[in-house]
C-alpha positions in Angstrom: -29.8 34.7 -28.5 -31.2 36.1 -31.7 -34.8 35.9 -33.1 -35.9 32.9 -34.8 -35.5 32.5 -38.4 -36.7 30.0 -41.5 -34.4 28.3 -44.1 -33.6 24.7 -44.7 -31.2 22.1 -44.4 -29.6 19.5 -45.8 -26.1 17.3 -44.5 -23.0 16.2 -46.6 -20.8 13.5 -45.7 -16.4 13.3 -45.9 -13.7 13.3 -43.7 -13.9 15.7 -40.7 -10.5 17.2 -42.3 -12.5 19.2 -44.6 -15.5 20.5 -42.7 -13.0 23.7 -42.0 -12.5 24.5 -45.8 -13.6 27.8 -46.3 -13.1 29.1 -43.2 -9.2 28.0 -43.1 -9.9 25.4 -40.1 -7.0 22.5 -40.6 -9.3 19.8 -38.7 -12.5 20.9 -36.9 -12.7 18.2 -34.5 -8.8 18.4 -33.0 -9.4 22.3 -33.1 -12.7 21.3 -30.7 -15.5 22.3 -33.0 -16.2 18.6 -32.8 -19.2 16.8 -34.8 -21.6 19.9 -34.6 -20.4 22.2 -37.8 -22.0 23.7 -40.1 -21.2 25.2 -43.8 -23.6 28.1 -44.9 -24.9 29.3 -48.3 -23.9 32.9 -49.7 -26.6 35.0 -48.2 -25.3 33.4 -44.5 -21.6 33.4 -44.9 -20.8 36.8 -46.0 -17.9 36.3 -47.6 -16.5 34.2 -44.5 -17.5 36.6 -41.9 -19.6 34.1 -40.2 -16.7 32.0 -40.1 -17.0 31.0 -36.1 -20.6 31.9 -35.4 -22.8 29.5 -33.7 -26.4 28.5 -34.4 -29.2 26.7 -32.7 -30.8 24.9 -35.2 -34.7 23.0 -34.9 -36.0 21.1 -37.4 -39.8 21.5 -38.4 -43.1 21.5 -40.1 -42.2 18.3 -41.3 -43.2 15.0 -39.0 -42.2 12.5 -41.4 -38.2 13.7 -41.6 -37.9 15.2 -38.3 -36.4 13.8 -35.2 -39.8 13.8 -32.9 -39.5 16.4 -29.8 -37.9 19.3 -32.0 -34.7 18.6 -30.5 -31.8 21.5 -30.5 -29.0 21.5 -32.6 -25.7 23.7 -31.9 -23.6 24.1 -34.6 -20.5 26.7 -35.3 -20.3 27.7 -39.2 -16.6 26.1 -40.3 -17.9 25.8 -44.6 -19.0 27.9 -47.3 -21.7 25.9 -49.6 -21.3 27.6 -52.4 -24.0 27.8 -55.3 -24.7 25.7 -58.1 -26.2 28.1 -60.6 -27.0 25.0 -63.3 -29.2 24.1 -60.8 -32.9 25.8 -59.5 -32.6 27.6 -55.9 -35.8 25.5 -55.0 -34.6 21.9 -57.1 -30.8 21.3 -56.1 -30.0 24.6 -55.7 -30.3 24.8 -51.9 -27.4 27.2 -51.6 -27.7 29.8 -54.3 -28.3 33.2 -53.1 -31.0 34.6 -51.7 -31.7 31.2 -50.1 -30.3 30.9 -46.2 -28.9 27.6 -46.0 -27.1 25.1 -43.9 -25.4 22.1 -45.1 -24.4 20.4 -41.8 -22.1 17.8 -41.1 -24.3 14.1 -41.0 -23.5 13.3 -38.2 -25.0 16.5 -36.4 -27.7 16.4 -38.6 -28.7 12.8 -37.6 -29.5 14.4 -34.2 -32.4 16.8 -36.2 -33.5 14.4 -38.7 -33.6 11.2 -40.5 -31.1 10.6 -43.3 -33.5 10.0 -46.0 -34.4 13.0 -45.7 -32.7 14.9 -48.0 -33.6 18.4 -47.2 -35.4 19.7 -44.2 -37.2 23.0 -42.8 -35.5 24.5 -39.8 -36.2 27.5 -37.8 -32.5 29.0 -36.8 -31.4 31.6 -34.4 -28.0 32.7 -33.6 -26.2 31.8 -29.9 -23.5 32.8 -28.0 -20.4 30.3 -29.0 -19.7 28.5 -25.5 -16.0 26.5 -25.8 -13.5 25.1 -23.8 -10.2 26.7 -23.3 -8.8 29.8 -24.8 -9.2 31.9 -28.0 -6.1 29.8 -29.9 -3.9 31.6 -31.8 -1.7 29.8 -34.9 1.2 31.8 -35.9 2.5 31.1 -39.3 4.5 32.7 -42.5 8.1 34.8 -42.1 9.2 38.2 -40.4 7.8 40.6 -43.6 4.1 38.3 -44.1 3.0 37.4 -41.1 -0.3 34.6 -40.8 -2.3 34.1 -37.5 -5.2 32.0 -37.8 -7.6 32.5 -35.0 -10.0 29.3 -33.8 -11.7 28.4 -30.7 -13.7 32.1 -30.1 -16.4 32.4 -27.6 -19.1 34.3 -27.7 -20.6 35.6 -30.7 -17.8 33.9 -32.5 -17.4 35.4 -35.2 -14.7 38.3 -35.9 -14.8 41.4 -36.7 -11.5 43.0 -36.5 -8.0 41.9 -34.5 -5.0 43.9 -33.1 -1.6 43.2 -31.7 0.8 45.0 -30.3 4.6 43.6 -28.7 6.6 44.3 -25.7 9.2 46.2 -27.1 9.0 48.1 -30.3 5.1 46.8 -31.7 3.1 49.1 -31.1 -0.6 48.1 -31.4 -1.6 47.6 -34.9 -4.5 46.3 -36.7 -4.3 42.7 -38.7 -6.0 42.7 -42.0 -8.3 39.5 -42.9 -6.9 37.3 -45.3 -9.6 34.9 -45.6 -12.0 32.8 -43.0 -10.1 32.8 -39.8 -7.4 34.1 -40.9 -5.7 37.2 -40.1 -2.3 38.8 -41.4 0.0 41.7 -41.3 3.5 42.8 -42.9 4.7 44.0 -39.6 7.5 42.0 -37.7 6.1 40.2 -35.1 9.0 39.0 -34.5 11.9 39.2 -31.2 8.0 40.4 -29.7 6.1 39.0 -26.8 2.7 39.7 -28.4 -0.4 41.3 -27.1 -3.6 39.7 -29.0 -7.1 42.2 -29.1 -9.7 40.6 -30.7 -13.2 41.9 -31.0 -16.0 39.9 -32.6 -19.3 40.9 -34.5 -21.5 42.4 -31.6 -18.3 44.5 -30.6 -17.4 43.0 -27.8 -13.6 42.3 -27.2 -11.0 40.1 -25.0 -7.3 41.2 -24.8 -4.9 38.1 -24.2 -1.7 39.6 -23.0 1.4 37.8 -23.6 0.0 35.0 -25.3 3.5 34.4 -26.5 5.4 33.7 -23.4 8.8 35.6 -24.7 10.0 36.7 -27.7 11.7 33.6 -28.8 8.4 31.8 -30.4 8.2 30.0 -33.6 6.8 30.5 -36.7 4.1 27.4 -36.4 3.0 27.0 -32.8 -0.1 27.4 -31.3 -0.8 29.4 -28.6 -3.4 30.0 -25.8 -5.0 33.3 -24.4 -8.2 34.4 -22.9 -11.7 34.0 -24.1 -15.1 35.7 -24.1 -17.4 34.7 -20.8 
């Protein structure tokens, strides 16, 4: 894990549909992020780098609002909070830059503090990511724009840069981010059994050969390969 840092908290409420916003997540809970995400301020989310990262998360320094115990609180960053500039960084303002800042899903943040809380102190550290099942890859778009959103990464969780190469003429090339999880390229993937590299933040990487069993996927599937240990 990383060293402990301070910053504060606070929780918003909605459908679990659009806890994934800004990181291009479709449903967080079906895509096995479950109750325990997380949107971050500027400062944190670097332009939805962090989208995937996973933090352990304590409340403190404040008895009344805390859960009693310090209890831990794992959470994967799936949001962006952005700022609200009409408002001061220490009145309203929680996620205006240079603050660090999570807003977490309520019912995660129930397990740290009490609702009427509001806002919270926390001390934070990152963690490795620990999930069940593959890295999934979701293919979308046509054979010139090509869309592969990436969920469901171990380990440090967050990406830094992806490759794929075919089994016939696809030579391994880099995908460009598009935005969040999101990764694309304007080479055919196409009549390919693909290769998937993908190497997160600390530079560590996992290769899932043949994640497409042949070359006659489709445009819209999901599919399965290997993940960090």
């Amino acid at each position: 894990p990383g060293p402990w840092k301070h910053a504060h908290a606070t929780f918003y409420t909605g459908d679990t549909g659009s806890f994934g916003g800004a990181c291009g997540y479709s449903d967080v809970t079906r895509e096995g992020y479950g109750e325990g995400t997380t949107a971050l301020s500027t400062t944190l989310f670097h332009n939805g780098a962090a989208c995937g990262a996973c933090f352990e998360i304590k409340c403190i320094d404040d008895p009344k609002s805390c859960i009693p115990g310090q209890p831990s609180l794992f959470v994967t960053a799936t949001n962006f909070c952005p700022p609200n500039f009409h408002q001061d960084a220490n009145d309203g303002g929680w996620c205006n830059p240079p603050r660090e800042h999570f807003d977490i899903a309520y019912p995660a943040f129930k397990h740290i503090a009490e609702y009427k809380a509001g806002i919270v102190p926390v001390a934070y550290r990152r963690v490795s990511c620990k999930k069940q099942g593959g890295i999934k890859f979701t293919i979308t778009g046509t054979q010139h724009w090509t869309l592969v959103t990436i969920w469901n990464v171990g380990g440090a969780g967050d990406i830094s840069h992806v490759e794929v190469k075919g089994d016939n003429k696809l030579n391994w090339t880099p995908l460009h981010k598009n935005w969040g999880s999101k990764w694309q390229t304007s080479c055919s993937l196409e009549e390919e059994s693909l290769t998937f590299k993908v190497t997160t933040s600390d530079g560590r990487f996992v290769i899932s050969p043949n994640v497409t069993p042949n070359k006659y996927w489709k445009y819209g599937q999901t599919f399965e390969g290997l993940n960090f240990r």
